[in-house]
C-alpha positions as a Markdown table, in Angstrom:
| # | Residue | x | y | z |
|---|---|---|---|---|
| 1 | Unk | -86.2 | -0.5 | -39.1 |
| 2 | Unk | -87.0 | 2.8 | -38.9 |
| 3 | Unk | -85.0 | 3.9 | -42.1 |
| 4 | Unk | -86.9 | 1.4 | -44.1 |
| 5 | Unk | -90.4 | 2.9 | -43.3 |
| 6 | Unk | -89.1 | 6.9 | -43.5 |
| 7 | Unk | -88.7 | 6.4 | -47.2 |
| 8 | Unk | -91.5 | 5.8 | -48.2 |
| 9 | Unk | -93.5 | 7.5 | -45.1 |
| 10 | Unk | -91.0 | 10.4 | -45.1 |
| 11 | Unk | -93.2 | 11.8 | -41.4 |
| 12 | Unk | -93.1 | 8.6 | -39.6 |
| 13 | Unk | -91.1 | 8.8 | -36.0 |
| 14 | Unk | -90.1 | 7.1 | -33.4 |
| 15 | Unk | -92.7 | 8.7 | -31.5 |
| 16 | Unk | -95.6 | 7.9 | -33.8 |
| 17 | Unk | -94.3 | 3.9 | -33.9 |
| 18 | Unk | -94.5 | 4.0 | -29.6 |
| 19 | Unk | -97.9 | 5.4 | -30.1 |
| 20 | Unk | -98.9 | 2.7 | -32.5 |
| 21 | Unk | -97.4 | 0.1 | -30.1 |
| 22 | Unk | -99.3 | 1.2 | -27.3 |
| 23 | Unk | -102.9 | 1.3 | -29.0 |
| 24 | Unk | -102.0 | -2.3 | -29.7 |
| 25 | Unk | -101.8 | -1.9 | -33.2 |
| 26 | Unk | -98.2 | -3.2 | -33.2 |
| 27 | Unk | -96.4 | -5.5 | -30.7 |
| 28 | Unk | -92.7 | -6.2 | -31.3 |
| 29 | Unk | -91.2 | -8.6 | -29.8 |
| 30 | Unk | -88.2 | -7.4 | -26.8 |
| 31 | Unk | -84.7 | -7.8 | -26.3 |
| 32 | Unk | -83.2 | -9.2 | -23.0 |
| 33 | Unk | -82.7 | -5.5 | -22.8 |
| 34 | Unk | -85.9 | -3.9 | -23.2 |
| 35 | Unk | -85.0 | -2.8 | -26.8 |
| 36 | Unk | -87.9 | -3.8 | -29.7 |
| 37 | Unk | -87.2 | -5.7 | -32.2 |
| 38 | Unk | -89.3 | -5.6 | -35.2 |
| 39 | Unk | -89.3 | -9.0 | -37.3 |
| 40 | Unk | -90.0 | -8.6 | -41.0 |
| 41 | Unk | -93.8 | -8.9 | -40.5 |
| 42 | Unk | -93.7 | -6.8 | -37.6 |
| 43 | Unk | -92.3 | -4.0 | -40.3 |
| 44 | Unk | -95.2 | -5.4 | -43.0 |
| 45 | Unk | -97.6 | -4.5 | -40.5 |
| 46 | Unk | -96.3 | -1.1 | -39.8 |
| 47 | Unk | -96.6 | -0.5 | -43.9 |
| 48 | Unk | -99.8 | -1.0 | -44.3 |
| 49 | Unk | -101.3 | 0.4 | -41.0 |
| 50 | Unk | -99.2 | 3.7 | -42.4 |
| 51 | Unk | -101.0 | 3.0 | -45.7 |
| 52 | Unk | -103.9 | 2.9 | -44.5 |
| 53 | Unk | -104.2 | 6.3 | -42.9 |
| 54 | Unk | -102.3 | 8.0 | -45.8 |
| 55 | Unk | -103.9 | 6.7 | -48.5 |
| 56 | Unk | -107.5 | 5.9 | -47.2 |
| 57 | Unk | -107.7 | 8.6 | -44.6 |
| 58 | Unk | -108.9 | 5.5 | -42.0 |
| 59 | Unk | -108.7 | 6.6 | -38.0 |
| 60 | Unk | -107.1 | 3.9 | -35.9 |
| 61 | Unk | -110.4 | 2.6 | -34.5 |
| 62 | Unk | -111.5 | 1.4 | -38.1 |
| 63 | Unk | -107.8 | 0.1 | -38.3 |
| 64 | Unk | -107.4 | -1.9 | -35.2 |
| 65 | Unk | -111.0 | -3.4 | -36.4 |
| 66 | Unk | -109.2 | -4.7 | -39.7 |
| 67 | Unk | -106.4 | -6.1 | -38.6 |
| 68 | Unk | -108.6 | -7.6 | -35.4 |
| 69 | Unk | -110.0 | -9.8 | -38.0 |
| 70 | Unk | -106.7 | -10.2 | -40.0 |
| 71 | Unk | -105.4 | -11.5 | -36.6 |
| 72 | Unk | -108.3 | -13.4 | -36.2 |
| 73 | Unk | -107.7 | -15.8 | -39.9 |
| 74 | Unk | -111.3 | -13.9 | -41.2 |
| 75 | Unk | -110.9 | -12.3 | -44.8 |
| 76 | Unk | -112.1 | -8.7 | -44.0 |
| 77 | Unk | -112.7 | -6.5 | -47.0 |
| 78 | Unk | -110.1 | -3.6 | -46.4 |
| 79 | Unk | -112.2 | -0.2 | -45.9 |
| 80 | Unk | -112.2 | 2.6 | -48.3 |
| 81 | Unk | -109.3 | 1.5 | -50.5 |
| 82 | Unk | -108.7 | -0.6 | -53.3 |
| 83 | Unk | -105.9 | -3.2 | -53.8 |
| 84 | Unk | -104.2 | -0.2 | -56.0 |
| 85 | Unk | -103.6 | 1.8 | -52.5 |
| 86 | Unk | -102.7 | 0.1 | -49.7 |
| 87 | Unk | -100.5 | -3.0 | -49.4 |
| 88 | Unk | -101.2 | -6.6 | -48.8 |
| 89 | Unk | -99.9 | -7.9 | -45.0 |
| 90 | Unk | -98.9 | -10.9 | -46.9 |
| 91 | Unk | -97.1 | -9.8 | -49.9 |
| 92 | Unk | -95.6 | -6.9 | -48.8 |
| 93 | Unk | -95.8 | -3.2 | -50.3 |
| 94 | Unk | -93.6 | -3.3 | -53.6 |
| 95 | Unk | -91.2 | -0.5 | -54.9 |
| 96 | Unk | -91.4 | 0.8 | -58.4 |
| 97 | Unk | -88.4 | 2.6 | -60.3 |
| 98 | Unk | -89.1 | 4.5 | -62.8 |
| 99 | Unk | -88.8 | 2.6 | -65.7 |
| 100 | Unk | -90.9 | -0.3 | -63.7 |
| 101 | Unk | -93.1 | 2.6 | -63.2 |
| 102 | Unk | -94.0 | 3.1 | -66.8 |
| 103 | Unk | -94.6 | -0.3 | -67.3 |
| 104 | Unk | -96.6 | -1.1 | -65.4 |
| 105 | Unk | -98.6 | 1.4 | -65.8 |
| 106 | Unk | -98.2 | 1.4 | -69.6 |
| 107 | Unk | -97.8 | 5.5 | -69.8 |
| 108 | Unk | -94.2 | 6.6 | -70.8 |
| 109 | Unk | -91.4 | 8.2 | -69.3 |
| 110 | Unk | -92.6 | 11.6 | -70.2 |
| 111 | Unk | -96.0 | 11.4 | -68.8 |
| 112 | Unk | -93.5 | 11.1 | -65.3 |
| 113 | Unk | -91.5 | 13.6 | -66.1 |
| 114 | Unk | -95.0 | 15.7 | -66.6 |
| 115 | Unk | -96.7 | 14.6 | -63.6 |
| 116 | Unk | -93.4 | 15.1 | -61.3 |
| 117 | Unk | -93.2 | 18.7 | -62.8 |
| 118 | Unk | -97.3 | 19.8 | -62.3 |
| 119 | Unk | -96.4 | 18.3 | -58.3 |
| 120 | Unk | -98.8 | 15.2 | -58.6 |
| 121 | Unk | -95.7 | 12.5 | -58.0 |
| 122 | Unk | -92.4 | 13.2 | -56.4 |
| 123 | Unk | -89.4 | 13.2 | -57.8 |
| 124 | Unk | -87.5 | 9.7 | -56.3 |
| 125 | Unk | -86.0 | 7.2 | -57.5 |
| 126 | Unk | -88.6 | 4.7 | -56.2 |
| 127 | Unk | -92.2 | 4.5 | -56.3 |
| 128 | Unk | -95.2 | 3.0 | -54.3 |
| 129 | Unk | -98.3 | 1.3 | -55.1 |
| 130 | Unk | -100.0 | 4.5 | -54.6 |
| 131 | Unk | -97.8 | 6.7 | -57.0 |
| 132 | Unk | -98.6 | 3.3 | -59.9 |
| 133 | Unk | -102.4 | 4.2 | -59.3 |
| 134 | Unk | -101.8 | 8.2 | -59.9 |
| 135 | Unk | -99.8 | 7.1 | -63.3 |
| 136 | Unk | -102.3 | 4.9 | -64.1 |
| 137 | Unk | -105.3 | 7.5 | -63.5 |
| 138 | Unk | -103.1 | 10.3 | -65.7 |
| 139 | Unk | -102.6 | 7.8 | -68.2 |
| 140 | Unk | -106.4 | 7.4 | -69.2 |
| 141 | Unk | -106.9 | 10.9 | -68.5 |
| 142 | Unk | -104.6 | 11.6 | -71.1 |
| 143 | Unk | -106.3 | 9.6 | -73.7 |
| 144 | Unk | -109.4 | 12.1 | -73.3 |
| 145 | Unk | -106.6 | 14.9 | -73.7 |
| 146 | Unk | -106.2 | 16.2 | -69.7 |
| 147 | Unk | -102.8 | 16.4 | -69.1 |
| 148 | Unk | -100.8 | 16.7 | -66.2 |
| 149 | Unk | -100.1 | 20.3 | -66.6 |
| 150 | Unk | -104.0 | 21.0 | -66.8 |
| 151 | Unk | -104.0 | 19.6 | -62.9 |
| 152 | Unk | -101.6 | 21.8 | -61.3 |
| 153 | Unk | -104.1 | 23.5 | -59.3 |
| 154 | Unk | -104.8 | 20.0 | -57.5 |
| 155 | Unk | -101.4 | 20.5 | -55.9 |
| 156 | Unk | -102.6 | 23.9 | -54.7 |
| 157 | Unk | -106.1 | 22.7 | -53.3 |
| 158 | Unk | -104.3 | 19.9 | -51.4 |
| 159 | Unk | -102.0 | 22.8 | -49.9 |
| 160 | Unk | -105.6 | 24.4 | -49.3 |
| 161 | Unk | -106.8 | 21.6 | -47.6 |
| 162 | Unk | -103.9 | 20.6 | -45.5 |
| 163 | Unk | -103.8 | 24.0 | -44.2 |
| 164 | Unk | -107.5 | 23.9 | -42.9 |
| 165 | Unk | -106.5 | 20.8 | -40.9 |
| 166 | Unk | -103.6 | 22.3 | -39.9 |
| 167 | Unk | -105.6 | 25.6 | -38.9 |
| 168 | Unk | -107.9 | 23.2 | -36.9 |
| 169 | Unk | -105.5 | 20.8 | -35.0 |
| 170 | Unk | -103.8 | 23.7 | -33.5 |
| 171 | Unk | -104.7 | 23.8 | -30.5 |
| 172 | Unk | -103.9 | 19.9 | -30.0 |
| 173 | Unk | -100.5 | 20.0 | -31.8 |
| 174 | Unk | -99.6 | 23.2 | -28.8 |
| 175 | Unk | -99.3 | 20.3 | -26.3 |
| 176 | Unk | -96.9 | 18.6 | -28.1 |
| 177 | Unk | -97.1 | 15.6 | -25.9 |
| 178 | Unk | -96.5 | 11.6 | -27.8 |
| 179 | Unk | -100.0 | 11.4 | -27.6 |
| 180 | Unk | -101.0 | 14.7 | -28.8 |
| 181 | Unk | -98.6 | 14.2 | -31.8 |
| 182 | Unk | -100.6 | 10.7 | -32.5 |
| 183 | Unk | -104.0 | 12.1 | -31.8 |
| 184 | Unk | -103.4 | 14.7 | -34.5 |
| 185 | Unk | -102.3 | 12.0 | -37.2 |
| 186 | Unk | -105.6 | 10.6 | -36.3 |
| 187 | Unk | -107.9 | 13.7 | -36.4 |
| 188 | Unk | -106.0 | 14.6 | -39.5 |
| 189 | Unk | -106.9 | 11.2 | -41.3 |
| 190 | Unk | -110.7 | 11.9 | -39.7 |
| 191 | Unk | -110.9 | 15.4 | -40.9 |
| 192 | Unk | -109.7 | 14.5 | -44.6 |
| 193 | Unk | -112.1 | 11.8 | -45.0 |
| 194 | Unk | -114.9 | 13.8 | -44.1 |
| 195 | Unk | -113.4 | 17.0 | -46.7 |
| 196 | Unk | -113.6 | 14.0 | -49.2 |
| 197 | Unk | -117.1 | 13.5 | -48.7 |
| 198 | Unk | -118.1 | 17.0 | -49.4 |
| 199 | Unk | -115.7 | 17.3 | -52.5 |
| 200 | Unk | -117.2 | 13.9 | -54.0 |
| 201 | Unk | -120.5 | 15.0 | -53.3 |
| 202 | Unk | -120.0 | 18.1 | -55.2 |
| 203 | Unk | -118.6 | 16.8 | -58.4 |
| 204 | Unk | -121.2 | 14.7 | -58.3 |
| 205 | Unk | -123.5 | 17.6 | -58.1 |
| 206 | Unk | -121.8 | 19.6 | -61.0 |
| 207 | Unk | -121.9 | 16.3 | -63.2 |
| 208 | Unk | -125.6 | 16.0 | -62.5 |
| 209 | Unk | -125.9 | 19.3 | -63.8 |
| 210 | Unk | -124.3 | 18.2 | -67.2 |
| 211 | Unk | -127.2 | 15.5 | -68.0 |
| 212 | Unk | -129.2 | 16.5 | -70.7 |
C-alpha cells in the first residue's frame, strides 16, 4: 500500500500513516494478526488527506473537519483548493503520462520539456492532477509570452521558503519522536499557508500600484 502512495507522495512513511491513523483521520481495518489492511478506499482516503496538506497547505484540524462531514453524507465545499488540486474521495486521484499530459492540458510536449528544465514539474513518467494545473497555468502564461524559463527563480524562492520553515521547525524536528515528525508536517502546512497570505497580499499590492 505503501508503494502506491510514495510515488506520488515521495515523503510519506510508515510513521506519518500511524500518525494519521491515530488522529482518526484513517482507520483500517485489522488482520487476525494485528496487521492493517488498507482496502482500496482506505488508500483513496490516504490520497487526498495527503493532497490536501501538499497542495492546499490545510493542518489536520481543518481536514478531519472535511472529511467529518464527508463521513457524515453532507457535501462540504473542500477548503482552499480547487477541483484542479486535490482529488475527489470518489473518483480517485488520476495519473497523467506525458503525452496525456499535453492533452489535456492542450500545451505541447515542449512546453514539458521547458517547465521540467526551469524545475517547475519533475521529470517522471507520470503526472498528478496538480502537475495538469501547473501545465495548464504555463500554457496561458505563454500566450502573454512568459515562458518557463522566465520562472526559474520560483524554484529558488520555494527553496527560500522551505528553508525558513525548516529554520523554524528545528527545534521540534530535534525530538524526533512519531509525533514530533507528524506535528512538523502539520506546522509546516500551517506556516506555508500563512507565507501565502503575505506573498498574495503583496502582489496584490504591486498590481494596485500599476492602475492608472
Amino acid at each position: 500500500m505503501l508503494s502506491i502512495l510514495t510515488s506520488e507522495f515521495p515523503d510519506v512513511t510508515p510513521s506519518k500513516l500511524r500518525f494519521l491513523e491515530e488522529r482518526g483521520l484513517v482507520t483500517p481495518a485489522r488482520t487476525q494478526s494485528g496487521y492493517r489492511k488498507f482496502a482500496k478506499a482506505d488508500v483513496e482516503r490516504l490520497r487526498l488527506i495527503l493532497a490536501m496538506q501538499r497542495d492546499c497547505y490545510l493542518p489536520l484540524n481543518v481536514i478531519r473537519k472535511y472529511l467529518a462531514d464527508v463521513d457524515a453524507g453532507l457535501n462540504p465545499v473542500m477548503p482552499g483548493a480547487t477541483t484542479a488540486t486535490v482529488p475527489s474521495m470518489l473518483g480517485g486521484a488520476r495519473r497523467y503520462s506525458r503525452d496525456d499530459l499535453v492533452k489535456q492540458s492542450h500545451g505541447s510536449i515542449t512546453l514539458l520539456n521547458d517547465a521540467i528544465s526551469a524545475s517547475l514539474l519533475p521529470a517522471t513518467e507520470t503526472y498528478g492532477d496538480d502537475a495538469l494545473a501547473v501545465l495548464k497555468a504555463l500554457v496561458e502564461l505563454q500566450r502573454v509570452g512568459i515562458e518557463p524559463r522566465h520562472l526559474r527563480g520560483f524554484r529558488a524562492a520555494a527553496d527560500r521558503e522551505v528553508g525558513l520553515i525548516e529554520s523554524a521547525l528545528v527545534p521540534v524536528a530535534r525530538r524526533n519522536t512519531v509525533s514530533s515528525r507528524a506535528h512538523v508536517a502539520e506546522r509546516a502546512s500551517e506556516i506555508s499557508q500563512q507565507l501565502e497570505l503575505v506573498r498574495t497580499s503583496l502582489i496584490r499590492s504591486a498590481l494596485g500600484r500599476l492602475a492608472p
